[in-house]
N, C-alpha and C positions, 0 to 999 in steps of 0.2 A: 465902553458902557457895560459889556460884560461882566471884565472884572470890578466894576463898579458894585454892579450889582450880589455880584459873589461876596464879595467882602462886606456888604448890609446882608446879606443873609448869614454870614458864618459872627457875625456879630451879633444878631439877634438871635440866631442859637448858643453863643458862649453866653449871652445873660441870663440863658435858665439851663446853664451847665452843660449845653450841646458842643458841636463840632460840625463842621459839613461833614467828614466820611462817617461818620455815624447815622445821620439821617435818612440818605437812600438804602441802607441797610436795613435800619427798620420799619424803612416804608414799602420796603418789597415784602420783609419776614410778614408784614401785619396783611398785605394783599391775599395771601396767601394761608390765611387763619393761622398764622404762626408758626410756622413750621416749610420746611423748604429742603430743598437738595443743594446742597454746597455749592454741586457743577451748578445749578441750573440759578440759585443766587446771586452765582460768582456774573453768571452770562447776564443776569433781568439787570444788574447795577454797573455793570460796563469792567470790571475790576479782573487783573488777571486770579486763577484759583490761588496762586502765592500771598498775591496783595490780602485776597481776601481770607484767606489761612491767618494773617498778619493780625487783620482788624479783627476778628471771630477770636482769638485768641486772649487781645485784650479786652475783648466784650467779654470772656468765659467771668478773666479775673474780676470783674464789675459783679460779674451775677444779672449779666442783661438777656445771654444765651446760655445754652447748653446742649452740647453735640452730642451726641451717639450715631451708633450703626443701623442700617433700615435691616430689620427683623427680614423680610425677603431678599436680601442681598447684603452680607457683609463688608463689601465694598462699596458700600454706599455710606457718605455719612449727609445723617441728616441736621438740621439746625435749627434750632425749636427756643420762639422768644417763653425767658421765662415771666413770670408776674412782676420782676421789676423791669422789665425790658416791655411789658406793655406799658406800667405805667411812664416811663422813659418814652416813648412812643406819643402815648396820648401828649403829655409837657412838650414835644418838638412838635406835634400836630398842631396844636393851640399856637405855638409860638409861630410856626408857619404860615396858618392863616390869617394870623394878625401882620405878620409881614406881605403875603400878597394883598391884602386889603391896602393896607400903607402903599405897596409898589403900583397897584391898580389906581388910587386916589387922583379924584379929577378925570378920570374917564369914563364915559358913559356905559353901557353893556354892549352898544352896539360900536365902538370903539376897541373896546376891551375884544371885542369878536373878531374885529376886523384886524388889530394889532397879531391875533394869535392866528391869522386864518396868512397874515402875510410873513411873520415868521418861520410859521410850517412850512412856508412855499420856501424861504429863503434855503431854509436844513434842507428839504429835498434835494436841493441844486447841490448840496456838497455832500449830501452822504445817502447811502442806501434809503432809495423811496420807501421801501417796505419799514424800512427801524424809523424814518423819519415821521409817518403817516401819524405820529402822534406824539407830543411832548410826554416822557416818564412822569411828569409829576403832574399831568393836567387833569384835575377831576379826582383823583387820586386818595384824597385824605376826606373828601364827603364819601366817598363810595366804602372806604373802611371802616369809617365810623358811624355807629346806626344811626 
């Protein structure tokens, strides 16, 4: 069912020119009024700092991001979405929420609750309580967008 589901999501992002590894990218960069720490992106999106060196790279060539150094520490690189990498953001948001309304359809609210109250419980059982206490992408794209 998973990968069910994965594959209608990474399908309804390729129709408005998305990808899945693109997405949690910029739904962390956008939490974050645009702008983030590499380590600490690398850590909010689950990716090693390599993987995520990888994607940031070809995000640079796009014109979605753009890296520099943090002014108080030259060892720091920061990663700052640019104007087309919001409006790239807003287009996967749209597209996203039109997809969870499709994947929610036919359930009630208090279904749709009870669905995600027994899922949570299911993640806890296999992975750290603490990272599981809440799905990354739950509530996620109304709290960023005003």
């Amino acid at each position: 069912m998973a990968r069910d589901i994965n594959r209608a999501f990474d399908a309804e992002l390729s129709n408005v020119g998305g990808a899945a590894p693109v997405w949690p990218i910029l739904l962390s960069l956008s939490r974050t009024n645009g702008v983030s720490r590499q380590r600490d992106l690398a850590r909010d999106v689950g990716l090693s700092e390599g993987t995520l060196t990888h994607h940031l790279s070809a995000f640079e060539r796009e014109g979605l991001v753009a890296r520099r150094r943090a002014d108080d520490n030259r060892r720091v690189q920061l990663v700052e979405l640019t104007a087309k990498g919001r409006e790239r953001f807003e287009l996967f948001a749209t597209a996203s929420e039109a997809f969870d309304a499709r994947l929610r359809g036919g359930l009630t609210e208090e279904e749709a609750s009870q669905l995600a109250d027994l899922l949570g419980r299911m993640r806890a059982n296999v992975t750290d309580a603490d990272a599981a206490s809440a799905s990354p992408w739950a509530g996620q794209i109304k709290s960023t967008r005003g």
